[in-house]
C-alpha positions in Angstrom: -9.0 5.0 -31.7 -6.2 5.0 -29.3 -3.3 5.2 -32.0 -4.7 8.4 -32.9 -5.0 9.4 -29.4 -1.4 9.1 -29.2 -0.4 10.7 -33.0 -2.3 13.1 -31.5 -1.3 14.0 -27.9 0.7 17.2 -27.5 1.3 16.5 -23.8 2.1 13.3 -22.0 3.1 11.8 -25.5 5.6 9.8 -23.9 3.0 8.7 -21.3 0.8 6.8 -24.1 3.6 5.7 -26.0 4.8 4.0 -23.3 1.1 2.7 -22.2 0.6 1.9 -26.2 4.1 0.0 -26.0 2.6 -2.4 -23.0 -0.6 -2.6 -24.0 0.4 -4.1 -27.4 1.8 -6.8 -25.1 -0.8 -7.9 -23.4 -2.8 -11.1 -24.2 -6.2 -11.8 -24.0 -5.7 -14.5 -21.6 -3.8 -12.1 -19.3 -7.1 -10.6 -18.4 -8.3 -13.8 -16.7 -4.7 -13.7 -14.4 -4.9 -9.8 -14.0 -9.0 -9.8 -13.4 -8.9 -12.8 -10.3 -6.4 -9.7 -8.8 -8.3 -6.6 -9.0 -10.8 -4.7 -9.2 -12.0 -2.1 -11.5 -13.5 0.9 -9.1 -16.2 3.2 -11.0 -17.2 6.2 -9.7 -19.4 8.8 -11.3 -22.5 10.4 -10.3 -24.2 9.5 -13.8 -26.4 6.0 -13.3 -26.6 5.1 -16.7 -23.2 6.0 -17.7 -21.7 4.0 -14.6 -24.1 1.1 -16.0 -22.8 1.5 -19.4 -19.2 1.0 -18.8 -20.2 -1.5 -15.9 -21.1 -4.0 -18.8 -18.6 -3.2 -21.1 -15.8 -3.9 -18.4 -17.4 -6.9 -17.5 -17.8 -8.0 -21.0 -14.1 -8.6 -21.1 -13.7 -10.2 -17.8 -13.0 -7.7 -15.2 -14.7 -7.8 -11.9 -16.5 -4.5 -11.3 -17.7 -2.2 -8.6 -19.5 1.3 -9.2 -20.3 4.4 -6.9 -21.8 7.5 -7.4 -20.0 9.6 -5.0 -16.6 9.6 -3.5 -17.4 9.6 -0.6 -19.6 6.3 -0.6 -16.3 4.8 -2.7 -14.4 5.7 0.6 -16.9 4.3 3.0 -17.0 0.8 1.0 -14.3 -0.3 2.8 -10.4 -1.6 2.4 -9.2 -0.6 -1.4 -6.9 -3.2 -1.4 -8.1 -4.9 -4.4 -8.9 -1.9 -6.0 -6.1 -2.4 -9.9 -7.9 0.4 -11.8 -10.3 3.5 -10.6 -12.1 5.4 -13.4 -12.8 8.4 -12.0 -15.3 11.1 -13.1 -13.4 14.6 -12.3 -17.0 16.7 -11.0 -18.4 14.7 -8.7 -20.9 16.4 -6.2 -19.5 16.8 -3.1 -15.5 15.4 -3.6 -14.4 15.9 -6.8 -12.7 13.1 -8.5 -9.7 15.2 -8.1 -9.9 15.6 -4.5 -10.4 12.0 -4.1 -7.0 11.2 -6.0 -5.5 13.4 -3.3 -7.2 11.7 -0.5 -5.9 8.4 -1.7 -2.2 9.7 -2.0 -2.1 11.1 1.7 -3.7 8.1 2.7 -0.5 6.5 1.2 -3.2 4.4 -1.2 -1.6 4.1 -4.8 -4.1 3.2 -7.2 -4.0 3.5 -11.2 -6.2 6.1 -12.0 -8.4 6.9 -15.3 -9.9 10.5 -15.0 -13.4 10.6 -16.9 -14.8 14.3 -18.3 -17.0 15.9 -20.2 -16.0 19.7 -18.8 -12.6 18.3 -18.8 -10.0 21.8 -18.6 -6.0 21.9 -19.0 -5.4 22.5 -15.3 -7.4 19.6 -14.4 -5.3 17.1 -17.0 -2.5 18.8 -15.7 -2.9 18.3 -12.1 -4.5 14.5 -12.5 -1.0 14.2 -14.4 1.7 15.8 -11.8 -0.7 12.9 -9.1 0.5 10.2 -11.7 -3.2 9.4 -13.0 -2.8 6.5 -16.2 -4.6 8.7 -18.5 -7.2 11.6 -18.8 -10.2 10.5 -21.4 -12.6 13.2 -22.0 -16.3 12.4 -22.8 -17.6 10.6 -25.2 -14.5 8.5 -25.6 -14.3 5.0 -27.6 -14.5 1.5 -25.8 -11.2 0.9 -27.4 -9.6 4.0 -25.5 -11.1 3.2 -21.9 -11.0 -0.5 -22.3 -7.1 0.0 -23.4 -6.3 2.3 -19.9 -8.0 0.0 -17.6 -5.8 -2.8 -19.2 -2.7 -0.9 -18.5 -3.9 0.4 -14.8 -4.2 -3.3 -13.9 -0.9 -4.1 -15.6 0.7 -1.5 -13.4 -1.0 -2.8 -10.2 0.2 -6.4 -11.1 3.5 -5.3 -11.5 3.1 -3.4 -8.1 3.4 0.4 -9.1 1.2 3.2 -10.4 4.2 5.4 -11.1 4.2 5.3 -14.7 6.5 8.8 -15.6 9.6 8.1 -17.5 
């Protein structure tokens, strides 16, 4: 559950307080605005897991897109309508991590949810310092993704992914 994610955060508490704060504020019918705007961008190298969290996103509304690489994610084309990325950290080839700091030189600033099951401090701690929205590590609850996709495309409706206080 995501309030005990946040009872229970030692770092980046005041990160999830703040994304618990707006996320209480959202509306179901603020998907519909947010979803016609953006995209939610999967990429992970695992098929069924990609599939799995495909459906659930689209359950509630959001258009979807899914890769299993980085690289093929890059060669898809303009990001423009990318509001959300969920991002698997070890990828073959790019890492997710590597990919964050592609998009940052390429001036691209997309809210960011790194996915893990080998998930290790540094790794939190550098998809952090790159401004990532949060850092879920595998298995996670639907509650807890569906709750930082919510908040990545509030953040690229309002036009920003800086989200330190």
């Amino acid at each position: 559950m995501f309030v005990d994610d946040i009872s229970s955060a030692s770092d980046n508490s005041d990160r999830r307080l703040v994304a618990w704060k707006l996320l209480v504020g959202l509306r179901p019918a603020e998907n519909e605005k947010v979803a016609k705007d953006a995209v939610v961008i999967i990429v992970d190298d695992d098929e069924s897991f990609r599939n799995a969290i495909k459906r659930l996103i689209n359950a509630v509304g959001f258009s979807v897109k899914d890769y299993a690489s980085a690289e093929e994610f890059l060669i898809s084309g303009p990001v423009d309508e990318v509001g959300c990325l969920i991002l698997d950290v070890r990828l073959p080839g790019m890492s997710g991590l590597e990919l964050q700091n592609r998009l940052i030189i390429d001036k691209w600033q997309i809210p960011t949810v790194f996915i893990s099951a080998h998930a290790n401090p540094n790794d939190r701690a550098r998809a952090f310092e790159a401004h990532a929205v949060d850092f879920l590590q595998k298995p996670f609850t639907e509650e807890s993704l569906l709750s930082a996709v919510k908040f990545s495309l509030a953040i690229h409706k309002n036009g920003s992914s800086d989200i330190s206080h």
